[in-house]
C-alpha positions in Angstrom: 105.6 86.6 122.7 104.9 85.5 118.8 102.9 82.7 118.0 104.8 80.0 115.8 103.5 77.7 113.5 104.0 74.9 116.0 101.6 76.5 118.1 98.7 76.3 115.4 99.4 73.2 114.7 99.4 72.1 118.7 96.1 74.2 118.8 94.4 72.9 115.5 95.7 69.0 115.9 97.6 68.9 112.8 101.2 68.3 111.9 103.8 71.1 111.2 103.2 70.3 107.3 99.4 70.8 107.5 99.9 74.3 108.4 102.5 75.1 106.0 100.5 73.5 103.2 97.1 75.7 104.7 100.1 78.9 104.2 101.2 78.3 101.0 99.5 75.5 99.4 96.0 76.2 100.7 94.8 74.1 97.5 96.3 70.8 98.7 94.4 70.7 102.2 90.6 69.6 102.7 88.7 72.5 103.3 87.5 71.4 107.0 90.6 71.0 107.9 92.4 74.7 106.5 89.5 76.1 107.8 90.2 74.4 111.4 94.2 75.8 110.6 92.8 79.4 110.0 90.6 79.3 113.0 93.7 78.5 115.2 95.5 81.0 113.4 92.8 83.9 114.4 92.1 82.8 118.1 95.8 82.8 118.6 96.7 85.9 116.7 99.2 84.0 114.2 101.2 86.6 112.1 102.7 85.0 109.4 106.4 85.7 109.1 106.6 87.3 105.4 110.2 88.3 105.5 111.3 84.4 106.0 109.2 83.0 103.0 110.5 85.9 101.1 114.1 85.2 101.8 114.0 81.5 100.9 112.1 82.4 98.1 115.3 84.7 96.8 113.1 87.9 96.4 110.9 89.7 97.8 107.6 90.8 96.8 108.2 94.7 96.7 110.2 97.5 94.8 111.7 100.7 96.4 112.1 103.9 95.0 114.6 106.3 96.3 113.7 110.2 95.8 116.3 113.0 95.5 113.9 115.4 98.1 111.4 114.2 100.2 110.5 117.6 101.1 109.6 118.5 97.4 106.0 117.5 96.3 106.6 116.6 93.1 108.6 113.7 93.8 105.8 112.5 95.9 103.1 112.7 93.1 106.4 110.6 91.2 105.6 108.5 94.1 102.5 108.1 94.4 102.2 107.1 90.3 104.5 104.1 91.1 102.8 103.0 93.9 99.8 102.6 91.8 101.3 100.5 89.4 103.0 98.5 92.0 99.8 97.7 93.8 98.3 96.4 90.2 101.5 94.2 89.9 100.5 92.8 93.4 104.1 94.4 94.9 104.9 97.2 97.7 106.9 100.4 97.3 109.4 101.1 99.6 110.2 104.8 99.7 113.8 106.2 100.9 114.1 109.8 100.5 118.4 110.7 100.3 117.7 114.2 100.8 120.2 115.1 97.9 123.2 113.6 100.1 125.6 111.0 97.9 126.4 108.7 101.0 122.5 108.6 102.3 121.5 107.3 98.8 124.5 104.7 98.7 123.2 103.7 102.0 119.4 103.2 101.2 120.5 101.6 97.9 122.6 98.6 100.1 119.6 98.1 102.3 117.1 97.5 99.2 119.5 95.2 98.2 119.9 93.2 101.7 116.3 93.1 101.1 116.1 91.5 98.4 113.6 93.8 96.7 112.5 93.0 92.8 114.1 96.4 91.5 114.9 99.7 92.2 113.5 103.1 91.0 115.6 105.8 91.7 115.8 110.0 91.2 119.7 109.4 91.4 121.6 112.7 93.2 124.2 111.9 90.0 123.1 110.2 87.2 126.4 108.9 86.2 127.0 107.1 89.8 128.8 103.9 89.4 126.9 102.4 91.7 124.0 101.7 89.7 125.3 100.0 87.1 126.9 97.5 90.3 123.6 97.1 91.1 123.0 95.8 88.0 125.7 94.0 87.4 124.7 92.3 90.1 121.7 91.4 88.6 119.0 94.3 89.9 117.0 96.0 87.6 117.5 99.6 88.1 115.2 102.3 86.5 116.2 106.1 86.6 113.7 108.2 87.0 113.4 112.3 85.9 116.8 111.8 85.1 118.5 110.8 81.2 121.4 108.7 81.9 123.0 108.2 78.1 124.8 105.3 76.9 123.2 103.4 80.4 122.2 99.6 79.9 118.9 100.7 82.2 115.3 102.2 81.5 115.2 106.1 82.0 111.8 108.1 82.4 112.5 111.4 82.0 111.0 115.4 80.9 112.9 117.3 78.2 113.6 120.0 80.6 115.6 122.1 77.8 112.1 122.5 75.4 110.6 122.7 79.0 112.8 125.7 80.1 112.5 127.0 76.1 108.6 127.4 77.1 109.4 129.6 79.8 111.6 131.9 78.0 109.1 132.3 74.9 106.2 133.0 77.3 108.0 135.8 78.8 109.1 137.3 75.7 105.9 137.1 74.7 104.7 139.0 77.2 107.5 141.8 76.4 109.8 141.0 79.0 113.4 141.3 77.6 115.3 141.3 81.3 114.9 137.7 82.2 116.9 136.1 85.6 117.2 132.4 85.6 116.9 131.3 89.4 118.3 127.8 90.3 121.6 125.4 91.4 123.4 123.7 91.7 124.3 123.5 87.8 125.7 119.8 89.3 122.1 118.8 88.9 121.1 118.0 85.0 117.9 119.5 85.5 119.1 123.1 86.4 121.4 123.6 83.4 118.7 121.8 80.8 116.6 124.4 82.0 118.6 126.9 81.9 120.3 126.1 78.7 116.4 125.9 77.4 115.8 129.7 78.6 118.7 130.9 76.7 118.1 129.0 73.3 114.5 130.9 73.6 116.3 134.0 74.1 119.0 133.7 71.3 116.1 132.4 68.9 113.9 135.5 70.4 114.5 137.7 66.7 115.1 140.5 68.3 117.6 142.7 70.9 116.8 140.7 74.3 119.1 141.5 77.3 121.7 138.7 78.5 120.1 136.0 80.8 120.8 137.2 84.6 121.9 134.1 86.2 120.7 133.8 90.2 122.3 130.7 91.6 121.3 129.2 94.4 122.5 126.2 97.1 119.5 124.4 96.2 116.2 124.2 95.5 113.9 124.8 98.5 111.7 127.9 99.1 114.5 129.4 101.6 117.0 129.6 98.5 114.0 131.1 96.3 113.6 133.5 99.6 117.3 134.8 99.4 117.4 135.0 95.8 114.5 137.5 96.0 116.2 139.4 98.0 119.6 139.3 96.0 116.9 140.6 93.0 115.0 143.0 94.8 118.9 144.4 96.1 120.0 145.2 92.2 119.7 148.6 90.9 116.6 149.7 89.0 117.9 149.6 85.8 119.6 145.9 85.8 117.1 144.4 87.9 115.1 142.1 85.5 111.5 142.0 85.1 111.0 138.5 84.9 112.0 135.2 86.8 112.2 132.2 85.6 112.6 129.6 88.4 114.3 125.9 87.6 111.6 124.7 90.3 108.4 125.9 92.2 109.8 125.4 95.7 112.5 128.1 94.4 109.7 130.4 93.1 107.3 129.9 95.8 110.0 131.2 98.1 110.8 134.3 95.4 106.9 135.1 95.6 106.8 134.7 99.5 109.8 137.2 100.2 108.5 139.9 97.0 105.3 140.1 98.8 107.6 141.1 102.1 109.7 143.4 100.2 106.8 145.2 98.4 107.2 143.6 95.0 104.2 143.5 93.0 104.0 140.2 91.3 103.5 140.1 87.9 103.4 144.2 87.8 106.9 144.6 89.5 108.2 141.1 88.3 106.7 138.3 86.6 107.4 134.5 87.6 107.7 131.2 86.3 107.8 128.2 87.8 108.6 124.4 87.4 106.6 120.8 87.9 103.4 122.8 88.6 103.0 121.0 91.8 99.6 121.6 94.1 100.9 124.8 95.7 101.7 126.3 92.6 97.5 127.0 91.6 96.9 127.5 95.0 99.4 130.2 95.8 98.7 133.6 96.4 99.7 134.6 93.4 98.3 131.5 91.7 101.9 130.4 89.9 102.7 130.5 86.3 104.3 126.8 86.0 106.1 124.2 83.4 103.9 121.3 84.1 105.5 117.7 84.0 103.1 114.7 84.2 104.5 113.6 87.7 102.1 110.4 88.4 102.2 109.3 85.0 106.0 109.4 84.7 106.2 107.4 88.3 103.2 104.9 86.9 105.6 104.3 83.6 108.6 103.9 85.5 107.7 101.3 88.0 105.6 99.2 85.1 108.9 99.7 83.1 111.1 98.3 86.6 108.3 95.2 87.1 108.8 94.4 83.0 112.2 93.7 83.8 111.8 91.9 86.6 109.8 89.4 85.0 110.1 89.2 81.8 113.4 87.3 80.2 112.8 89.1 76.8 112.7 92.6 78.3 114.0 95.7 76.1 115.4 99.0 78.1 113.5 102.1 76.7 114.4 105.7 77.5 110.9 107.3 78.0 111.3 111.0 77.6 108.1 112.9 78.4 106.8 116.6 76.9 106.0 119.9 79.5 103.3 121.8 79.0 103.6 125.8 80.4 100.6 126.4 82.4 99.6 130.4 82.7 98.5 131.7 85.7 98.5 135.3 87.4 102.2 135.6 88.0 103.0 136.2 84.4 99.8 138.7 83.8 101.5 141.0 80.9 104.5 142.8 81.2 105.7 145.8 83.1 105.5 148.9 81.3 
């Protein structure tokens, strides 16, 4: 059974009103007698009901963030940059993953909003959803995170994933490759077809004869997509079968090394491979991964300052924060196949 503030006050000798001053106006009460209230409190194990002082108070004293894949660890380093600057701001960061699913994100956005949270961060599975700009409407600030959202009354932190996917390209032509596969999908997600459209500007602006882009669509973007569309590659005839992959995410090309090292594909000297977001597992791989680095905490850390500036401050400005990739080199793209 809980302990109620009645029972403090029963155990301390004080009224009801002592003991809520001693919880919220700790200033107003003699210090022999708050510290005869907080002694109650400990002997009787008080727990002091957060969610009600929250609710009268109208908000309450935490953000939430909903990811488009919890499974993927680059929306956790996202995560674990907001809950930094959250923790600074004095607030907590609820985390919902929606696991890419339309009506699983509706649904985590309606209980952050039951809970009267200060704002919401949010990877959105489509950036054009309606239903943020209810929220806001109704008064929630919203930020959108690795995600532009044009002509949106909201903050957006996002990479430019088409000079990110342009990096990719140019590093494999610069290595001689001129038979380069794109691997990635849905082209529903705005990532997928801003990197691809950034591998084909480097290809048309390559200056000389490069092969057409082979496109490998996937379902999705987890290592068991990246595994079948190895073996969709490895299944092509020697002469079409590209020499280089570009992956729109490292889950994808994790899975393409993974199922190449089953097949008997040499990677780089059978097929090179790039990656994207340059998460942990992408160094430590076994073929350490060739990756287009984003800065994951940083762009989480921006967001969620971005989200509490809004929150509490009247004179707040939207900004759309678009951050540059970097390619990191590593042994999957060592030179080119002869």
């Amino acid at each position: 059974m809980s302990v109620s503030v009645k029972d403090v006050a029963v155990e301390a000798g004080v009224s009801l009103g002592t003991v809520s001053n001693v919880l919220n106006r700790p200033d107003k009460v003699r210090a022999t007698t708050r510290d005869r209230v907080e002694r109650a409190m400990r002997e009787l194990g008080f727990v002091r009901n957060e969610s009600a002082q929250q609710l009268r108070a109208g908000r309450s004293s935490s953000i939430g963030y909903v990811m488009l894949d919890g499974s993927n660890p680059f929306f956790t380093d996202v995560a674990a940059g907001m809950e930094r600057a959250a923790e600074v701001a004095g607030l907590s960061l609820f985390l919902c993953n929606s696991d890419q699913r339309p009506e699983r994100e509706r649904d985590y956005l309606s209980r952050l909003e039951q809970l009267r949270v200060q704002g919401i961060l949010i990877t959105p599975v489509d950036p054009g959803s309606a239903v943020l700009d209810q929220l806001q409407l109704r008064g929630i600030p919203v930020v959108v995170v690795d995600r532009s959202r044009p002509h949106s009354n909201c903050c957006t932190v996002a990479v430019d994933d088409v000079l990110g996917g342009r990096l990719a390209a140019e590093h494999l032509l610069d290595l001689g490759h001129e038979r380069i596969a794109f691997v990635g999908g849905p082209d529903r997600i705005g990532q997928v077809r801003d990197r691809k459209e950034g591998v084909r500007a480097g290809l048309a602006a390559a200056g000389r004869p490069v092969q057409p882009l082979v496109d490998v669509h996937t379902q999705g973007l987890s290592i068991d997509e990246g595994m079948n569309a190895a073996e969709r590659i490895a299944g092509m005839a020697a002469a079409e079968r590209p020499t280089a992959v570009f992956c729109a995410n490292d889950m994808l090309a994790l899975g393409v090394l993974q199922r190449c090292v089953a097949l008997g594909l040499r990677v780089p000297d059978d097929l090179a491979l790039v990656g994207y977001d340059d998460i942990v597992f992408a160094a430590a791989a076994a073929v350490p991964l060739t990756s287009v680095r984003q800065p994951r905490r940083e762009m989480g850390r921006v967001a969620a300052e971005l989200l509490v500036d809004e929150a509490t401050d009247p004179e707040h400005r939207h900004e759309q924060i678009l951050f540059e990739p970097e390619l990191v080199a590593r042994a999957s793209t060592r030179g080119a196949r002869p």
